[in-house]
C-alpha positions in Angstrom: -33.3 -60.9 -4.6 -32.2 -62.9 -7.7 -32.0 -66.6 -8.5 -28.9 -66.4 -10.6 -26.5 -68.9 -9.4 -22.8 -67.7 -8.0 -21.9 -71.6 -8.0 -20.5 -73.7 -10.6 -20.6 -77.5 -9.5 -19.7 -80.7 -11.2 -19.0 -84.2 -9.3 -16.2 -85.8 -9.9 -16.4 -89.4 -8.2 -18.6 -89.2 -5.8 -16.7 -85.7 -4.4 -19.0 -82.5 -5.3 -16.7 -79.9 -6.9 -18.1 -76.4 -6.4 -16.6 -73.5 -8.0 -17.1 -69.3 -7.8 -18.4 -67.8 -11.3 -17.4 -64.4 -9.8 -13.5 -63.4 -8.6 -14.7 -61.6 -5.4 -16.4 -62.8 -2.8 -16.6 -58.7 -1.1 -20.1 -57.4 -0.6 -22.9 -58.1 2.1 -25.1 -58.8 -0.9 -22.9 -61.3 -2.9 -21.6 -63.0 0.5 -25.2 -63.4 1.7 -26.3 -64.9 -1.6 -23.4 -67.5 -2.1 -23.7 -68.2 1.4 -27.4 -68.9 1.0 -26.4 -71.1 -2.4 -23.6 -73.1 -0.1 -25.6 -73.7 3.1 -28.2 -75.4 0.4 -26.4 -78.0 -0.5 -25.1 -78.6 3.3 -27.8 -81.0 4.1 -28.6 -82.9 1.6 -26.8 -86.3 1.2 -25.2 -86.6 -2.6 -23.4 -83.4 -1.1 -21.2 -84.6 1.9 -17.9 -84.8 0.3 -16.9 -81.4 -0.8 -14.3 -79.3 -2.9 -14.5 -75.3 -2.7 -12.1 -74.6 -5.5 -10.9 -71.3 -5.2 -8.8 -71.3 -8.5 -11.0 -68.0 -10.0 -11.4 -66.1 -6.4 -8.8 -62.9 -6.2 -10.4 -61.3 -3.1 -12.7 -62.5 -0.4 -13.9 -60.5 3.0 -13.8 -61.7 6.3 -17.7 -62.3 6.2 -16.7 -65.0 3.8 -14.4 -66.7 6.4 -17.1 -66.5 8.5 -19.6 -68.5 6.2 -16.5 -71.1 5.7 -15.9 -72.0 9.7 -20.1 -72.3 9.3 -20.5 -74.4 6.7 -17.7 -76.6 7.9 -19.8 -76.7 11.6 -22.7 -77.4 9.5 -20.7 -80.5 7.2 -18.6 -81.5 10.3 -22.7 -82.1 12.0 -23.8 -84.5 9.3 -20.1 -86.2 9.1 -19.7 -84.1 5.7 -16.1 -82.9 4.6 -15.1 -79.7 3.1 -11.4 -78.9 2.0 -10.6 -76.0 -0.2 -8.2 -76.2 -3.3 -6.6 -73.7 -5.9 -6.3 -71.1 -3.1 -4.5 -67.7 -4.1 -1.0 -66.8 -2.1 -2.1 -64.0 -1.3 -5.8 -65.4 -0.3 -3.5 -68.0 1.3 -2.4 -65.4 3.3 -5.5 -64.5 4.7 -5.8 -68.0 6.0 -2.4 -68.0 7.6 -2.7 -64.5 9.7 -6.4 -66.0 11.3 -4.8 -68.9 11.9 -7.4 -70.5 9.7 -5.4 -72.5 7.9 -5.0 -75.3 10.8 -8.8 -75.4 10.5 -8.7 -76.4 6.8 -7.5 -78.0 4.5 -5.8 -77.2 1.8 -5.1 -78.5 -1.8 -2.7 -77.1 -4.5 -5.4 -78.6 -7.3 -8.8 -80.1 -7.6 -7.7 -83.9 -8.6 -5.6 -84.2 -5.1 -8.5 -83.0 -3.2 -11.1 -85.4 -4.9 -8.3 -87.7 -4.3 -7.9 -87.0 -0.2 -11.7 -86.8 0.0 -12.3 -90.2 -1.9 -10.0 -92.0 0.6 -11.6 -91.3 3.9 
């Protein structure tokens, strides 16, 4: 196990902004550890409101849906929010054939997520 970070987050008022440093998301291994990086945050109260931007991420496995419906159990427990932005059309995709995409929600870019989130 390593304690190199797969995250990248910044706050942008008050809304927690979490980026992928890596274009997959594919493998057991780097599933379990961004998983275990994402589920950190999950309790804690500075992050509640949060943006997965998925701007960099060309390719993700169905474990990694998985992990997403959790997290947003897991946010939807503590009255957090969770919407993803920047999604690929292809990734998109993926979404729309689980029927995920009524489950989330979606933003084409990172200001008009921080911008939904902010107004709740």
């Amino acid at each position: 196990m390593t304690d190199e970070t797969h995250l990248i987050l910044t706050k942008k008022d008050g809304v927690t902004i979490i980026g992928f440093k890596d274009p997959t998301i594919l493998d057991a291994y780097h599933v379990h550890e961004v998983s275990k990086q994402l589920f950190g945050l999950v309790g804690k109260d500075e992050y509640r409101l949060l943006v997965l931007d998925f701007s960099t991420i060309k390719m993700l496995s169905s474990q990694t849906l998985s992990v997403l419906l959790k997290m947003r159990q897991e946010l939807d427990a503590v009255d957090g929010r969770m919407v993803l932005s920047g999604i690929d059309p292809g990734l998109y995709r993926v979404f729309k054939i689980t029927n995920l995409q009524s489950i989330f929600e979606f933003f084409s870019d990172i200001d008009s997520a921080v911008e939904y989130l902010k107004s709740l």
